[in-house]
N, C-alpha and C positions, 0 to 999 in steps of 0.2 A: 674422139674420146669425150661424151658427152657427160657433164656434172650430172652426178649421184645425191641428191641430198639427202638420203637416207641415214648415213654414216653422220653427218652434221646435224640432222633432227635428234638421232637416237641418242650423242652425246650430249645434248645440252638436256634432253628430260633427263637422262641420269645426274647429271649434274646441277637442274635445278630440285630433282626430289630430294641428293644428298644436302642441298644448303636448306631447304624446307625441313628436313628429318633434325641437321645442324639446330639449327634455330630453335626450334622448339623444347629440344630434350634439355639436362641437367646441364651443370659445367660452366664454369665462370666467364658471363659473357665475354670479357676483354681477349676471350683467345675464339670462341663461337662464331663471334663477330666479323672480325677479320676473314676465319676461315669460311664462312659462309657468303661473303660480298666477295672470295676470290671464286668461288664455284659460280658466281653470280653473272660476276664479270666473264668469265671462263666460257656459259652457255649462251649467253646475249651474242660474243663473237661468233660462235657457231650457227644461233638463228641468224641472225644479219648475212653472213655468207650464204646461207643456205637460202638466204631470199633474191639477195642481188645478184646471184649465180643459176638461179634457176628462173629467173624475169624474164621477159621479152623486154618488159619495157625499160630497157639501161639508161637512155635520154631520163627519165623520168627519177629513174633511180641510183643517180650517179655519184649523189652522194654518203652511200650507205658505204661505199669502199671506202672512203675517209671516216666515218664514224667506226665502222670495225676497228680501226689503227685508235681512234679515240678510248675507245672503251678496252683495250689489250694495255692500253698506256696504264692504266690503273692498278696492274698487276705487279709488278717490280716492287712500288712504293707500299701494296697493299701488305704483300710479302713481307716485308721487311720491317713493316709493323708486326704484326706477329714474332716475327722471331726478336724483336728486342721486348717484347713481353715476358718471352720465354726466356730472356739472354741473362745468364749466370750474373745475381748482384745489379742488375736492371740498369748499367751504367745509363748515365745524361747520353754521352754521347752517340751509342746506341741509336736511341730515341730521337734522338736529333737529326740523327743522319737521315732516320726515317720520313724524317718531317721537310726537310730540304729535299729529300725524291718528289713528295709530294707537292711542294712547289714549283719543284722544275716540271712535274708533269701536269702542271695545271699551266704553265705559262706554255709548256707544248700544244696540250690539247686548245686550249685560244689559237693557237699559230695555225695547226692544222685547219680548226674551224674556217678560218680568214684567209686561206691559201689556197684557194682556185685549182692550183695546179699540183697540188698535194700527191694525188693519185692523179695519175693519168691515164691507164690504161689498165684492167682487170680480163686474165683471161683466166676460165675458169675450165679445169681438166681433171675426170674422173671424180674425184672427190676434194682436192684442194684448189686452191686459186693462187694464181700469180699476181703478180703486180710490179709495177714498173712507176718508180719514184726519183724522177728527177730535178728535184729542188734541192737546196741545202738543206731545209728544213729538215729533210729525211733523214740526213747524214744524222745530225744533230739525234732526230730519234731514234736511230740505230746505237747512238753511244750511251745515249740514255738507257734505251733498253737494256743491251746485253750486259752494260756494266753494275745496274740493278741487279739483273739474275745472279751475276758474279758472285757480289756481294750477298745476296741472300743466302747463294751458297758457301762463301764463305765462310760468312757470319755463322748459320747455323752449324759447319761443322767445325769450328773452333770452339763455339757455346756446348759442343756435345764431349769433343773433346776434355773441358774444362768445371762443364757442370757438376759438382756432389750432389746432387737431387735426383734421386733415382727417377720419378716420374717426369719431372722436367727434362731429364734429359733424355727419352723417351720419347717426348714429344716434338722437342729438337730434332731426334733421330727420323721422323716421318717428314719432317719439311727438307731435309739433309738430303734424302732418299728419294722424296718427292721429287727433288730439282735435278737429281742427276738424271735420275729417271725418264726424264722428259726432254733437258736440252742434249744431254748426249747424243741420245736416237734421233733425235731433231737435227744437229748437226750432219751425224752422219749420211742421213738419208739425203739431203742434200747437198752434200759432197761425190756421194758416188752415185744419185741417180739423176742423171741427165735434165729430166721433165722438170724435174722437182726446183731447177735456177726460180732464183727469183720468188719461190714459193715457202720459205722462210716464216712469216709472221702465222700463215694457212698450217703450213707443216707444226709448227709448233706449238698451235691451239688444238690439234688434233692429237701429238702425243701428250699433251697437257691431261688428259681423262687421264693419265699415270698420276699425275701430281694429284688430281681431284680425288683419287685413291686414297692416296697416302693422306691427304687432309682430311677425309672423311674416316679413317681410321685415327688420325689424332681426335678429332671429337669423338669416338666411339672409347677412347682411353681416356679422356678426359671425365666424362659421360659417366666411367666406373674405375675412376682411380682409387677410392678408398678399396674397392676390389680387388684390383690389381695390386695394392701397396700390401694389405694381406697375404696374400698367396707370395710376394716377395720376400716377408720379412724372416720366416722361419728357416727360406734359404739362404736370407745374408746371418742367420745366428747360425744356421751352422759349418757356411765356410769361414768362420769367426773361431767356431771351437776347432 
């Protein structure tokens, strides 16, 4: 079953046109920002697989499987920024929590960089790639990670729940959405399809183009919310009357 890197090229140009198209338009960078370095982050994993998957030269490029893990690490802590931007009454702590992901995953990303034995083995099938992570270090980034997503997902659907801002909570509603969207099918697929063991961080940058959906649809809301706040208000006057 030989790697495809088709599927991995054509997700990261969609994904890097949508944080280009991001960037540029209207809409208050503090949420643009964020959203655009997770599309960022999102297609770099996809080039990098797509390169050290389709090599000959693995000796030479052995460390590109650890830089993948490095640059995915980004995502959780990116995440989570965002959504305490958007988080109802913008509490400290919030923001804080945000900011402690991002320390622990700077003091990961160093570990990885300095651990040899990070990755040790990549085997690459059809379109995603496996990997085989026997150090503690990994455990460590495995709780990191999934309990980032948790909390993102969390976070935003308690903020949506709770939000009175009709736009804000809105836009909560696409990262809500975004995350089920992606780790769900992520899970699952790796539950019930065999190949797919071990293939986890691969599987779940690939249904991540759901999440890059849904984030390029909150900047496209953001982009025209006075728009959008229009065409809403004459329907909240009159399930009022």
């Amino acid at each position: 079953m030989t790697y495809d890197p088709i599927l991995s090229l054509a997700t990261a140009a969609l994904e890097i046109a949508a944080a280009v198209w991001t960037l540029r338009g209207p809409g208050r960078k503090s949420l643009t920002q964020p959203v655009a370095a997770i599309l960022t982050f999102l297609a770099a994993y996809q080039i990098i697989e797509a390169i050290f998957c389709s090599s000959n030269a693995a000796s030479s490029l052995s460390f590109l499987p650890k830089m993948a893990f490095m640059v995915v690490a980004w995502l959780p802590p990116m995440g989570l920024l965002l959504v305490s931007r958007l988080y109802p009454a913008n509490p400290r702590w919030v923001k804080g929590f945000a900011f402690f992901m991002f320390l622990v995953c700077t003091i990961l990303v160093v570990g990885i960089a300095l651990d040899r034995n990070f990755v040790t083995v990549s085997v690459c099938l059809i379109v995603f790639a496996r990997y085989q992570n026997p150090t503690p270090l990994y455990q460590a980034y495995g709780i990191f990670y999934q309990s980032g997503l948790l909390s993102m997902l969390l976070l935003s659907a308690n903020g949506v729940t709770n939000c009175e801002d009709l736009h804000t909570r809105r836009l909560l509603g696409q990262v809500l959405l975004g995350s089920i969207a992606f780790i769900i099918p992520s899970l699952v697929t790796v539950a019930v399809v065999p190949v797919a063991e071990a293939a986890l961080p691969s599987i779940m940058c690939h249904f991540a183009l759901l999440l890059a959906a849904f984030l390029t649809r909150l900047a496209w809301m953001e982009r025209n919310a006075d728009t959008m706040l229009d065409r809403a208000a004459p329907l909240e006057g009159a399930h009022a009357n």
